[in-house]
ZABA-845893 format. One record per residue (C-alpha): residue number from 1; z negated, y negated, x. Coordinates in Angstrom, 3 decimals. Layout:
// residues N
<atom><n>NUM</n><z>Z</z><y>Y</y><x>X</x></atom>
...
END
This chain:
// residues 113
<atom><n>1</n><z>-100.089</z><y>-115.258</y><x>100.294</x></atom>
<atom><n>2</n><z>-102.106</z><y>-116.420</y><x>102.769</x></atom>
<atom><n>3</n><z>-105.814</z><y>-117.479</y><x>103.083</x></atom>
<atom><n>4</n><z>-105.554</z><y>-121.000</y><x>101.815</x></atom>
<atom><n>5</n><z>-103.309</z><y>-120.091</y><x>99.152</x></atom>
<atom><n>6</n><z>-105.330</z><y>-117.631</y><x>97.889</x></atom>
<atom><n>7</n><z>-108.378</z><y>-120.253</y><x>97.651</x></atom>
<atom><n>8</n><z>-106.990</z><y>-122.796</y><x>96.389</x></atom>
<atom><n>9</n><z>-105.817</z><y>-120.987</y><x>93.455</x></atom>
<atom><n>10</n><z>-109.653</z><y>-119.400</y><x>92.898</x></atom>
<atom><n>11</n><z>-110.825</z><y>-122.679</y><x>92.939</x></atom>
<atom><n>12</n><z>-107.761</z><y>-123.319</y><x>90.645</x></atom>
<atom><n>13</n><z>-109.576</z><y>-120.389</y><x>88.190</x></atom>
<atom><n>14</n><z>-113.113</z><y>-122.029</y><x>88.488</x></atom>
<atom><n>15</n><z>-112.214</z><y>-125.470</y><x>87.220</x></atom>
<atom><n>16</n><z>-110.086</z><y>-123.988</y><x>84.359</x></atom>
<atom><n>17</n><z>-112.777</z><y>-122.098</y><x>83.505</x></atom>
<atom><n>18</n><z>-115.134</z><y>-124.786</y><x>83.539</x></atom>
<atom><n>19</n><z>-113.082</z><y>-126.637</y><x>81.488</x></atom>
<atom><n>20</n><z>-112.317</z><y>-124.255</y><x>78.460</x></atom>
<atom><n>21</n><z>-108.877</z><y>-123.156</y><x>80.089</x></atom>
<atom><n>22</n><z>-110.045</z><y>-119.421</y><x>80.105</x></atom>
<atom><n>23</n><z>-106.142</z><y>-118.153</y><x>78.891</x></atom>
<atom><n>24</n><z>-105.389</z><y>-120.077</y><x>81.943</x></atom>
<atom><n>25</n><z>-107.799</z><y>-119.021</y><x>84.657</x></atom>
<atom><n>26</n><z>-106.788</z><y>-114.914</y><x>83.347</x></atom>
<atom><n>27</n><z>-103.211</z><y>-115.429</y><x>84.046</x></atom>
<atom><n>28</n><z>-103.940</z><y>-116.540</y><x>87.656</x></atom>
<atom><n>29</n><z>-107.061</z><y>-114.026</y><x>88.275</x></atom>
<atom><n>30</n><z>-104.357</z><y>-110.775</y><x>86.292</x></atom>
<atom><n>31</n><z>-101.998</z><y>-112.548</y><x>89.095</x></atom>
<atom><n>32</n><z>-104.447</z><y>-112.071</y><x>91.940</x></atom>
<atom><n>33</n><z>-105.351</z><y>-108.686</y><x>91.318</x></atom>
<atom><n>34</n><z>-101.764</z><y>-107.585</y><x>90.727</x></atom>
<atom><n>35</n><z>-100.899</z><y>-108.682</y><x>93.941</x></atom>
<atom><n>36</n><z>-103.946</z><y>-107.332</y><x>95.611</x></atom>
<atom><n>37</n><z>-106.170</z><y>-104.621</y><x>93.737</x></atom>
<atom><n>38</n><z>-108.691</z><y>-104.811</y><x>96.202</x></atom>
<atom><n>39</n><z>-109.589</z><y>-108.721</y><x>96.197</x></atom>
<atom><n>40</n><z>-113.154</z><y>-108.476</y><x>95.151</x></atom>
<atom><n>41</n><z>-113.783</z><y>-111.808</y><x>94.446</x></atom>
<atom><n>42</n><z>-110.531</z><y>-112.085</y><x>92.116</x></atom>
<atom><n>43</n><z>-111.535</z><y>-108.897</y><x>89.969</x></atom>
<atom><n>44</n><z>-115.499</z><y>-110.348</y><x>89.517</x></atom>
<atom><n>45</n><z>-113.764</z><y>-113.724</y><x>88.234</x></atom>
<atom><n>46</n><z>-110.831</z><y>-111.302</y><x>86.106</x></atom>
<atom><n>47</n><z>-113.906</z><y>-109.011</y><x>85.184</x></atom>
<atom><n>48</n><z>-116.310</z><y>-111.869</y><x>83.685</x></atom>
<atom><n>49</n><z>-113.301</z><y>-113.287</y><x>81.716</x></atom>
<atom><n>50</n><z>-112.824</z><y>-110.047</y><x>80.005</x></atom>
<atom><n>51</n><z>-116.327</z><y>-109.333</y><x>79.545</x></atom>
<atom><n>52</n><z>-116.044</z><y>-112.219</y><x>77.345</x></atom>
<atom><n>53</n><z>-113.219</z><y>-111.666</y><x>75.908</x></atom>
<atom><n>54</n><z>-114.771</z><y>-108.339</y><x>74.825</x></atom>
<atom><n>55</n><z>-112.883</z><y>-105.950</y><x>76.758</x></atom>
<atom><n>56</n><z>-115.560</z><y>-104.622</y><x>78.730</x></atom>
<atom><n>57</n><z>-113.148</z><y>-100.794</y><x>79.737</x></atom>
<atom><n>58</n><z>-110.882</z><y>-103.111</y><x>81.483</x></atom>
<atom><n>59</n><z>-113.399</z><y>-105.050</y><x>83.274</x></atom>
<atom><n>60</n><z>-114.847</z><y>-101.962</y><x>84.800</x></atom>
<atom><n>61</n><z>-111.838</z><y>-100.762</y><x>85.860</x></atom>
<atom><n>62</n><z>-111.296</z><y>-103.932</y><x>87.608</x></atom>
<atom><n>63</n><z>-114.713</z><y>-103.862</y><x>89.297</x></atom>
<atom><n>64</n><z>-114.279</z><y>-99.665</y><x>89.961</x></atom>
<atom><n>65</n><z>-110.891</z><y>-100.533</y><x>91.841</x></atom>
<atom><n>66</n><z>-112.293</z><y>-103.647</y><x>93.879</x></atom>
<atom><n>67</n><z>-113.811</z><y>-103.818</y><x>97.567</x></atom>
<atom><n>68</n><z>-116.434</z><y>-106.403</y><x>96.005</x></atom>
<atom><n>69</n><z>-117.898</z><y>-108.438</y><x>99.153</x></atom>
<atom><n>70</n><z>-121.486</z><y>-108.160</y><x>99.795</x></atom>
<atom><n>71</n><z>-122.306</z><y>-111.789</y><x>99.181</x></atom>
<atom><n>72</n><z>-121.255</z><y>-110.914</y><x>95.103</x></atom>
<atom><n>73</n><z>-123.350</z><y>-107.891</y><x>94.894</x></atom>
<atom><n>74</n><z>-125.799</z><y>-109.521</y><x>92.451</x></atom>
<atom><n>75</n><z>-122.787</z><y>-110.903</y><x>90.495</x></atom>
<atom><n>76</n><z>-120.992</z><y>-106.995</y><x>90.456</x></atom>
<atom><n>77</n><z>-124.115</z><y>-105.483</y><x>89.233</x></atom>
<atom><n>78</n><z>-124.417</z><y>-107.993</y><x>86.597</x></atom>
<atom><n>79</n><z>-121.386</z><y>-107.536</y><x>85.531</x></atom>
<atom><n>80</n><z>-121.235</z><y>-103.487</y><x>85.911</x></atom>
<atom><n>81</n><z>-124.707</z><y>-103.245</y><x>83.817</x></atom>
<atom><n>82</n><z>-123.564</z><y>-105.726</y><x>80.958</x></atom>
<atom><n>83</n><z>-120.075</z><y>-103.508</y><x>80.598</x></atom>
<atom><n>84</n><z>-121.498</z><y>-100.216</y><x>80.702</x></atom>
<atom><n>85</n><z>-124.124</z><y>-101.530</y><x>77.926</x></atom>
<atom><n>86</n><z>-121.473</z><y>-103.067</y><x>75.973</x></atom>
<atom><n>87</n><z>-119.514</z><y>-99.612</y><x>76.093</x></atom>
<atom><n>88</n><z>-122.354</z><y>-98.470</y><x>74.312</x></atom>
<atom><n>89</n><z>-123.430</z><y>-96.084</y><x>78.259</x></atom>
<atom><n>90</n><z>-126.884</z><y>-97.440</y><x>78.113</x></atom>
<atom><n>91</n><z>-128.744</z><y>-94.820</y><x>80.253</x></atom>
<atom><n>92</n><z>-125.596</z><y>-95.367</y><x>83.040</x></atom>
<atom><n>93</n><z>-126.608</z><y>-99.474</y><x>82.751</x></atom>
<atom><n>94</n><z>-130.065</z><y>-98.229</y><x>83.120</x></atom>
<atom><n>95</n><z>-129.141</z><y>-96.647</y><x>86.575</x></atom>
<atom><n>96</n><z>-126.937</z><y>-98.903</y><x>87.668</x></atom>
<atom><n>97</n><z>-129.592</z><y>-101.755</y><x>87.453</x></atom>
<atom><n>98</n><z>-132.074</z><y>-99.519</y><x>89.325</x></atom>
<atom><n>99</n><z>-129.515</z><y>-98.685</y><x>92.032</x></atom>
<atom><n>100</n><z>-129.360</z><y>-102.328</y><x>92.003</x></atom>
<atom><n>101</n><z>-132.954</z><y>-103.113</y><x>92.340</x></atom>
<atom><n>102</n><z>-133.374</z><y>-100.642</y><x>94.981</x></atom>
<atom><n>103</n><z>-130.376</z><y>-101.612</y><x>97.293</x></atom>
<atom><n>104</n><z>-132.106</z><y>-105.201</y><x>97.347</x></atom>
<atom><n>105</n><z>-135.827</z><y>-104.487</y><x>97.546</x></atom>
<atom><n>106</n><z>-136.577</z><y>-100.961</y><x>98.585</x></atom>
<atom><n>107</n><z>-136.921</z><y>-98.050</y><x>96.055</x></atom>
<atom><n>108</n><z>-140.491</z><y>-97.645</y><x>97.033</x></atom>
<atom><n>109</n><z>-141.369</z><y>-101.380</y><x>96.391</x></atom>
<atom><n>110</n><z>-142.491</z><y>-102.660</y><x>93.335</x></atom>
<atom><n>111</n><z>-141.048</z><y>-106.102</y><x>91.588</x></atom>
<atom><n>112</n><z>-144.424</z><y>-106.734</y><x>89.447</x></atom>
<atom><n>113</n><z>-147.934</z><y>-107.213</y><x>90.930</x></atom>
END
């Protein structure tokens, strides 16, 4: 598959998704992923639609087995924090917000006054 193939059918997951097709948008992102473990962007859109559909192991395996690209870090930690709390790993969401926090401000500077 090459580049434009591979975009069109992302944007292909984003409209059904915006337009209550989520059965639809899984197939294709299960589809992407098969085909290429590694496609970052694929597994966030795979790992939100299972989030949701309240399969939160699976999404982090997704994410775990991913090379998510740095312009979706905020969207991976989301993600990453809202499984592990839904997996009941609250002091591991805890951390991985944190680790979150820091990689974007500075662990030495504070977000409040």
């Amino acid at each position: 598959m090459n580049a434009d193939e591979r975009q069109f059918l992302l944007t292909t997951v984003w409209m059904f998704m915006r337009h209550g097709r989520r059965d639809r948008a899984r197939r294709i992102c299960e589809a992407l992923c098969e085909a290429d473990p590694h496609d970052g962007t694929a597994a966030v859109a795979l790992a939100e639609l299972l989030v949701s559909d309240g399969e939160p192991e699976k999404a982090l395996n997704v994410l775990n087995a991913a090379d998510i690209p740095a312009n979706l870090a905020h969207v991976e930690a989301v993600l990453e924090t809202r499984t592990l709390r839904l997996l009941g790993k609250t002091a591991e969401a805890n951390e991985r917000w944190r680790r979150h926090l820091a990689e974007q401000k500075g662990a030495n500077r504070k977000w409040i006054g």
